[in-house]
C-alpha positions as YAML, in Angstrom:
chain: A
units: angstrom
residues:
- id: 1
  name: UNK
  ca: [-9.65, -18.54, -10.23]
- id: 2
  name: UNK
  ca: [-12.26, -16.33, -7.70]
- id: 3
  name: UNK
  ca: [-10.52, -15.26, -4.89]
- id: 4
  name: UNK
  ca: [-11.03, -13.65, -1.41]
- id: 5
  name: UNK
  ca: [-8.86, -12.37, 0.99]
- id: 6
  name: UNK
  ca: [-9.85, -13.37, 4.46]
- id: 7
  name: UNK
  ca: [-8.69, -11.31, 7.42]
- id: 8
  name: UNK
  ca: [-8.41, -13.42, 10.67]
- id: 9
  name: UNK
  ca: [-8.83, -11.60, 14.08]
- id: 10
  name: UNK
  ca: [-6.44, -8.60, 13.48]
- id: 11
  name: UNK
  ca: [-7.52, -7.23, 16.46]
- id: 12
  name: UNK
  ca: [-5.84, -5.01, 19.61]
- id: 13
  name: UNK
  ca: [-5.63, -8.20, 21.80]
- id: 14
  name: UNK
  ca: [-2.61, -8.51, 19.55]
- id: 15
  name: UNK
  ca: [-1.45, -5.03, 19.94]
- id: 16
  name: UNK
  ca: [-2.26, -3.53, 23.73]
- id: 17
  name: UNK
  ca: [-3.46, -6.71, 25.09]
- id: 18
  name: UNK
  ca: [-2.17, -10.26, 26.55]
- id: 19
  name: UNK
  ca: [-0.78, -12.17, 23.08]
- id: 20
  name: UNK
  ca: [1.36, -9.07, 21.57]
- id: 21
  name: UNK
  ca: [2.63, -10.07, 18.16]
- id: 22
  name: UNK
  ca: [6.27, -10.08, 17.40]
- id: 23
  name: UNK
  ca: [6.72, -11.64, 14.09]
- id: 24
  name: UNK
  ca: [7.46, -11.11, 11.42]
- id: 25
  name: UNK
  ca: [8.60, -7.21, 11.21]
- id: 26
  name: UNK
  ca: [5.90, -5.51, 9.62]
- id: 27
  name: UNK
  ca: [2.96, -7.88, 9.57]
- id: 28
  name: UNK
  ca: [0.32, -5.39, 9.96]
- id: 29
  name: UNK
  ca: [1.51, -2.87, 7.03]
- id: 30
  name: UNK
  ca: [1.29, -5.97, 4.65]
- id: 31
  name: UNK
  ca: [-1.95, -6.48, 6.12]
- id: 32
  name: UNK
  ca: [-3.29, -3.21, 5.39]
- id: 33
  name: UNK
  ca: [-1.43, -3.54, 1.97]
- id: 34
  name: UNK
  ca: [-3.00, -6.96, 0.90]
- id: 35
  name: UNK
  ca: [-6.82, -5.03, 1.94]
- id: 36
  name: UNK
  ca: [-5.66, -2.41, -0.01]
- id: 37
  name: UNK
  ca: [-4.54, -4.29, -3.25]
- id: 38
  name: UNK
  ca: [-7.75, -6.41, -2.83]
- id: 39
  name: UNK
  ca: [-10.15, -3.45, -2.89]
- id: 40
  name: UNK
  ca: [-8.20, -1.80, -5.76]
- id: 41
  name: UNK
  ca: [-8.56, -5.16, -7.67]
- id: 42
  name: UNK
  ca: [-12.44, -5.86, -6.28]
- id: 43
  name: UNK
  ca: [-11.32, -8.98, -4.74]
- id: 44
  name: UNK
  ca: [-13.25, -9.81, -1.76]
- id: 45
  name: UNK
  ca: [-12.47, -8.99, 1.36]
- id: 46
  name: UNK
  ca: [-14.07, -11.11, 4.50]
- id: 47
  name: UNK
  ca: [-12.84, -9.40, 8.38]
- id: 48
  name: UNK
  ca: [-13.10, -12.28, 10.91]
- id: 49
  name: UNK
  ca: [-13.40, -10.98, 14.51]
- id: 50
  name: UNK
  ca: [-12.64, -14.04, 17.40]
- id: 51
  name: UNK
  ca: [-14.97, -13.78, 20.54]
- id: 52
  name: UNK
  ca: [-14.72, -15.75, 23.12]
- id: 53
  name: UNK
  ca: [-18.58, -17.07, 24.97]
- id: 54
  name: UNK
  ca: [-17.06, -18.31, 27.75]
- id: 55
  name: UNK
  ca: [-16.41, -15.15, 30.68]
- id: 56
  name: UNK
  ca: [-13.65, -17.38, 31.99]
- id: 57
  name: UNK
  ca: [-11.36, -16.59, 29.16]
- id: 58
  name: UNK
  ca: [-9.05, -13.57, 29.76]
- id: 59
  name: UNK
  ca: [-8.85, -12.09, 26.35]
- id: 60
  name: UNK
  ca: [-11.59, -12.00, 23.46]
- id: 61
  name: UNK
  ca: [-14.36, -10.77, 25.47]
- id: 62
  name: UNK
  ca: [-16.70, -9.23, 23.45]
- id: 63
  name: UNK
  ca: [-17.20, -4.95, 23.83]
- id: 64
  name: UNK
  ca: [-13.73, -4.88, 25.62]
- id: 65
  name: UNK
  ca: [-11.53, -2.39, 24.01]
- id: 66
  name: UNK
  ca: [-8.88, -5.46, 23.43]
- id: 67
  name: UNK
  ca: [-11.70, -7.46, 21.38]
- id: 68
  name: UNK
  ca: [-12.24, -4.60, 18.90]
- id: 69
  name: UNK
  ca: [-10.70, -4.86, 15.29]
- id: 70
  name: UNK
  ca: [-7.56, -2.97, 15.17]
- id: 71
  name: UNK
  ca: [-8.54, 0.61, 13.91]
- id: 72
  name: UNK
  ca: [-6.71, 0.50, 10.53]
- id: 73
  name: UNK
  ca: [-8.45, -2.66, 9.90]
- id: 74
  name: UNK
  ca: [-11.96, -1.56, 10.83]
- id: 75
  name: UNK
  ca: [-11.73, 1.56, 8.73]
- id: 76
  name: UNK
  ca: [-11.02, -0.21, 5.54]
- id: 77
  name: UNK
  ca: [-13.39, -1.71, 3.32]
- id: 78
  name: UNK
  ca: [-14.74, -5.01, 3.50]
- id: 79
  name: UNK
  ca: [-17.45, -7.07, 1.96]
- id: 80
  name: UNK
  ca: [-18.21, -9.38, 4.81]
- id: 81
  name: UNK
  ca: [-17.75, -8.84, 8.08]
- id: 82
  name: UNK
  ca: [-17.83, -12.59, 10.32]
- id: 83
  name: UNK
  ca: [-17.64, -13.25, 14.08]
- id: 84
  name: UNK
  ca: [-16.32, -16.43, 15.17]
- id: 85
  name: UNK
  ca: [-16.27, -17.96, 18.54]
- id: 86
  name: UNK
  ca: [-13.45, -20.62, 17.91]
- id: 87
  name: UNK
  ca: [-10.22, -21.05, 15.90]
- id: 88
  name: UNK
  ca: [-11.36, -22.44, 12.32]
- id: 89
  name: UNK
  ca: [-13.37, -19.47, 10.42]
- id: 90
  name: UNK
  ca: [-15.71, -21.61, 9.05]
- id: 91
  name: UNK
  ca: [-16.63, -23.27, 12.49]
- id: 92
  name: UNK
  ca: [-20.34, -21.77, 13.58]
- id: 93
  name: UNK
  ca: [-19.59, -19.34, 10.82]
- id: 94
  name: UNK
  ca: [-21.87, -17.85, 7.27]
- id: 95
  name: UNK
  ca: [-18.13, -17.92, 5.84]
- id: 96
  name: UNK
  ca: [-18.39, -20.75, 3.66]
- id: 97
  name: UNK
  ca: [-21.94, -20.28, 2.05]
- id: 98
  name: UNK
  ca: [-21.03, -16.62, 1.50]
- id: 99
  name: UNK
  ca: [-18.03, -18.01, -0.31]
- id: 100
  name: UNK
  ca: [-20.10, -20.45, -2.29]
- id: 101
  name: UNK
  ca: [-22.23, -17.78, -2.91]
- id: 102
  name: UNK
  ca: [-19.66, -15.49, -4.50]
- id: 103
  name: UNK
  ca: [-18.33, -18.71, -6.75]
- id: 104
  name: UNK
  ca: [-15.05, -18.19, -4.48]
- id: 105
  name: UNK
  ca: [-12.99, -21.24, -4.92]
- id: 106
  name: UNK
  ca: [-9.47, -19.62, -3.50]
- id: 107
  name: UNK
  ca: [-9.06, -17.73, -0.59]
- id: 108
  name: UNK
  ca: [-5.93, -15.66, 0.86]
- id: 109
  name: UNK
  ca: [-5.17, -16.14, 4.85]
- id: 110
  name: UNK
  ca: [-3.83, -13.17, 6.49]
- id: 111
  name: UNK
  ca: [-3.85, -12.43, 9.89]
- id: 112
  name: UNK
  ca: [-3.49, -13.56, 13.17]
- id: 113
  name: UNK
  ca: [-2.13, -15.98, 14.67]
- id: 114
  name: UNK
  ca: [-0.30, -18.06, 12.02]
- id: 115
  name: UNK
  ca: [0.19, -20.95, 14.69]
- id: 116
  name: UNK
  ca: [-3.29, -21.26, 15.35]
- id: 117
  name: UNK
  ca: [-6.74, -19.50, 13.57]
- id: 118
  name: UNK
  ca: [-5.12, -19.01, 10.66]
- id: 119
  name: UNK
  ca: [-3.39, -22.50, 10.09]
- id: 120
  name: UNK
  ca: [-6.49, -24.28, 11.65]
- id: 121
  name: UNK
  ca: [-8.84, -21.80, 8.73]
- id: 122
  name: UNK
  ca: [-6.52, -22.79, 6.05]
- id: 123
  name: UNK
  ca: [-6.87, -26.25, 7.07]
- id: 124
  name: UNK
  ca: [-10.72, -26.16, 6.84]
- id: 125
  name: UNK
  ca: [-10.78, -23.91, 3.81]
- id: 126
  name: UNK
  ca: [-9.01, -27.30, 2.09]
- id: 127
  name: UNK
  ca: [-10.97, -29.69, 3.63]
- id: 128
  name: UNK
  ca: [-14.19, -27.89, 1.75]
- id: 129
  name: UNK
  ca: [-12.63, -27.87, -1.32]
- id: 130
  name: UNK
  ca: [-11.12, -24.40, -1.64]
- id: 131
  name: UNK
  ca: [-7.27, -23.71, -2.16]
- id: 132
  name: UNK
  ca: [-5.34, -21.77, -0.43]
- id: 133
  name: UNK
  ca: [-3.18, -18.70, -0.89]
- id: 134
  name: UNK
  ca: [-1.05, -18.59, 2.82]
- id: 135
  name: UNK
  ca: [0.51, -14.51, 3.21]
- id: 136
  name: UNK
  ca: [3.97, -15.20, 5.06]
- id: 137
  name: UNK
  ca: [4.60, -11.97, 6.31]
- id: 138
  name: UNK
  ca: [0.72, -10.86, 6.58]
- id: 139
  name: UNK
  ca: [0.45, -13.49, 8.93]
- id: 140
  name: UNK
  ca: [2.05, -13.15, 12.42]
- id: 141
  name: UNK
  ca: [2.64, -15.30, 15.72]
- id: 142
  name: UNK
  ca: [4.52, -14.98, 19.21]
- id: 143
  name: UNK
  ca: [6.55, -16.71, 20.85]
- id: 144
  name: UNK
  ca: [5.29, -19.61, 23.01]
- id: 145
  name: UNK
  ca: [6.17, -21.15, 26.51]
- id: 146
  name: UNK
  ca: [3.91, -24.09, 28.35]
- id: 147
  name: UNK
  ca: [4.08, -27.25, 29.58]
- id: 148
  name: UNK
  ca: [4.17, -28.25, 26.12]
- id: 149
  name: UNK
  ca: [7.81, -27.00, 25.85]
- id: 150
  name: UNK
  ca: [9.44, -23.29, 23.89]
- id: 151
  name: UNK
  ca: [9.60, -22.09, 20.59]
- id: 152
  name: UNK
  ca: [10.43, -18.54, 19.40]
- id: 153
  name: UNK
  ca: [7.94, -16.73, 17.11]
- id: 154
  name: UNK
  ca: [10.62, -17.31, 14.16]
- id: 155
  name: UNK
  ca: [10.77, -20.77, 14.86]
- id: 156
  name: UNK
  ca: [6.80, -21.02, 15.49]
- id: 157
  name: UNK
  ca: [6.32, -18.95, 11.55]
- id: 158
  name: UNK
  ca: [8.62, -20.53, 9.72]
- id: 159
  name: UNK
  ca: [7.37, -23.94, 10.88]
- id: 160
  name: UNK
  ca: [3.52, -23.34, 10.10]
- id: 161
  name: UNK
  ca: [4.36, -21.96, 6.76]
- id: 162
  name: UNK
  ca: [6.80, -25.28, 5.74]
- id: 163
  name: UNK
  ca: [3.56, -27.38, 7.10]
- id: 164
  name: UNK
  ca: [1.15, -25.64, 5.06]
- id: 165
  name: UNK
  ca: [3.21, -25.60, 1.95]
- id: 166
  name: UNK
  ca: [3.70, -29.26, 2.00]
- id: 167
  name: UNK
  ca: [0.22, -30.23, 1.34]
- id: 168
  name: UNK
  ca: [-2.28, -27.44, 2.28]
- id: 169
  name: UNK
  ca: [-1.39, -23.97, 1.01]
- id: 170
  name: UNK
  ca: [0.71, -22.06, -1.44]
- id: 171
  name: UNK
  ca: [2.41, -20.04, 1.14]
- id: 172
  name: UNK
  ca: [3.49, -16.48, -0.88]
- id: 173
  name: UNK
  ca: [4.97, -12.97, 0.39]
- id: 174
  name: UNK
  ca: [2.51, -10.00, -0.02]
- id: 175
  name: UNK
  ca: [4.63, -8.74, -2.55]
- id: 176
  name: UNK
  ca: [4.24, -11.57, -4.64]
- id: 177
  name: UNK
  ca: [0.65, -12.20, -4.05]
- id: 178
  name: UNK
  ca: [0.08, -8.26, -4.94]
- id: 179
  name: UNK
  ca: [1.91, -9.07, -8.26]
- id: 180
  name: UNK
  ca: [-0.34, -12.31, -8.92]
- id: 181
  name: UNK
  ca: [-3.84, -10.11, -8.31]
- id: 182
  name: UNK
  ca: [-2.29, -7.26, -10.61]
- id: 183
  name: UNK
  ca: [-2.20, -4.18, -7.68]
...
């Protein structure tokens, strides 16, 4: 097994801007923890930064203080660094080629949100072939409220994860995925 670790849009939109993540506690130290115990092991580690093309979306918007990677993100280490314009990471995207390229056939999700560019690049990641390592609390989400209906951020997590452990993903804590890559 060749693993990477991809990082999906941890970026301040989520922190200071209009979709503030609430859950789970302490999604962005396991974030930093899971880049950390990937550069101490020389696993692979890909940033993914959303931008939106279209100047009609509130949030995204490329140079805005909002769009930029979240500081402790951007100063860490990173092999490959990918802009993407919609949900999937390999929509558009160098990601998978790189991958291919590196002989990567597993990659990690972590980041945000778990409801939506994470599950939908963990979804693509298995439709090319790759499997799947889904980080349960290095992934995060919000609560949401449309005409679609509510759900809590708890509710929202926990029923990603139990989707993409049925057939997609192994869905794993940080601390166990630290274990499995030896940091």
């Amino acid at each position: 097994m060749k693993r990477a670790l991809l990082v999906v849009d941890v970026q301040n939109e989520y922190f200071s801007g209009r979709l503030p993540i609430i859950h789970p506690q302490g999604h962005l130290s396991n974030i930093l923890r899971v880049m950390d115990a990937a550069a101490k092991r020389d696993v692979p580690c890909v940033v993914i930064q959303h931008t939106f093309s279209q100047p009609d979306k509130p949030f995204f918007q490329r140079d805005t203080p909002e769009w930029e990677l979240h500081p402790e993100v951007r100063e860490r280490p990173h092999s490959l660094w990918v802009e993407k314009t919609l949900p999937g990471s390999f929509t558009g995207t160098e990601l998978e080629s790189w991958l291919r390229q590196q002989n990567i056939d597993t990659v990690a999700i972590a980041g945000y949100m778990t409801h939506m560019c994470c599950d939908t690049t963990a979804r693509q990641a298995v439709h090319r072939g790759f499997n799947v390592e889904f980080l349960s609390d290095a992934t995060g989400t919000l609560p949401l409220d449309n005409s679609a209906g509510q759900v809590t951020a708890e509710e929202l997590q926990r029923a990603i994860l139990c989707a993409q452990q049925m057939l997609l993903s192994e869905v794993l804590s940080t601390d166990i995925w630290c274990n499995q890559i030896g940091a």
